[in-house]
C-alpha positions, 0 to 999 in steps of 0.5 A, spaced: 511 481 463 510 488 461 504 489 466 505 497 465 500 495 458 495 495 463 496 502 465 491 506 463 493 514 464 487 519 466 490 527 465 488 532 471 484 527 475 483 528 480 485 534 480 488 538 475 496 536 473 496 530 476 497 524 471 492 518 475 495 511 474 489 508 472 490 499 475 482 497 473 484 495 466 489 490 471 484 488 475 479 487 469 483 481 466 483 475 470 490 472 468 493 480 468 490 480 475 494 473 478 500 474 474 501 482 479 498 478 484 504 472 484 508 477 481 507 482 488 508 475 492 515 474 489 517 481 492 517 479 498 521 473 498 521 469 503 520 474 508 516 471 514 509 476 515 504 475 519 499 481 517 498 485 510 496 492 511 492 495 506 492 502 505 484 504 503 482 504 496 486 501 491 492 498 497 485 492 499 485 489 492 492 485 493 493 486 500 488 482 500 490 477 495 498 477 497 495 475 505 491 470 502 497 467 499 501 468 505 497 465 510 497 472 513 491 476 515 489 483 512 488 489 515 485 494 512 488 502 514 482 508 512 481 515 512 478 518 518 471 515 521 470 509 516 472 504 522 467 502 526 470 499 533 476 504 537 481 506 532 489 509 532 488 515 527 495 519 524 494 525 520 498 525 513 500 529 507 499 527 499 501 529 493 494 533 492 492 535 500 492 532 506 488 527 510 488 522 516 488 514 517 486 510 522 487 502 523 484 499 529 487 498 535 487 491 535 489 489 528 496 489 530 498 486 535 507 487 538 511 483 534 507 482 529 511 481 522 507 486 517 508 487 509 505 494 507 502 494 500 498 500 497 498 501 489 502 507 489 507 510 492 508 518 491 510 522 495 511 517 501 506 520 506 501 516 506 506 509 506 510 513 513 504 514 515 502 507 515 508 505 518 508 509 524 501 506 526 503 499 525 509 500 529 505 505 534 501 498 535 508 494 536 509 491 529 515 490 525 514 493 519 518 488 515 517 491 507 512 495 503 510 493 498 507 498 491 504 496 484 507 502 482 512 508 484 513 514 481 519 514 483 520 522 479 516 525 487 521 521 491 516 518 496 522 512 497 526 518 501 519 519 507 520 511 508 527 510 508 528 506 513 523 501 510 525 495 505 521 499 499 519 493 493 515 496 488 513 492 481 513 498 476 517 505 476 514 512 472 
């Protein structure tokens, strides 16, 4: 299946020289939606995973499906301030500026074995950021799992000592 079909570029957004990967015409298509999601959910293989993290925005769209296929439960990471109860917050850089991510205290709990999934990796910021959160918690990070990585930034290098799967490469 060559789900990169699916892909649609969008140059200088969201700023300009960045070249977007846009997932919507993937997520508008039901069948394309399931193949990526089963095909996401093959990645992990029979890893036992008690907790799929998400990163916000575009990491709840199948962390939330590969959770549901797991019998695991979701978690969802966000920028600053979007939590509403007590939350463990780490700052982190992107490719384009910088941010911090927050996850409630109470998501993970010690020993819980946690599947990461966002839909790009780039510059690996954001993934290692998310790892140091969960294991902050007491979690095991057991994979991290992308849509799609642009493996020309590296971001594989910032999470090295993760077991990385991602289903298409740029």
């Amino acid at each position: 299946m060559n789900f990169k079909e699916y892909i649609r570029d969008v140059k200088n957004f969201p700023k300009q020289g960045i070249v977007f990967k846009d997932i919507t015409p993937l997520l508008n298509n039901a069948e394309i939606l399931e193949k990526t999601a089963n095909a996401l959910l093959n990645l992990v293989k029979e890893q036992k995973i008690d907790k799929v993290v998400g990163m916000e925005s575009r990491g709840f769209f199948f962390a939330t499906l590969l959770a549901t296929k797991l019998s695991a439960g979701f978690v969802p990471v966000r920028k600053k301030g979007k939590l509403p109860f007590n939350v463990l917050s780490k700052p982190y850089s992107l490719e384009y500026g910088e941010d911090a991510l927050e996850i409630h205290t109470d998501a993970i709990k010690k020993g819980d074995k946690v599947l990461v999934h966002d839909d790009v990796l780039a510059t690996g910021g954001t993934a290692k950021a998310v790892c140091e959160l969960i294991e902050e918690l007491g979690g095991e990070v057991v994979q991290c799992n992308f849509l799609i990585e642009l493996d020309f930034l590296n971001g594989k290098d910032k999470i090295a000592n993760y077991n990385v799967a991602s289903l298409l490469h740029y």
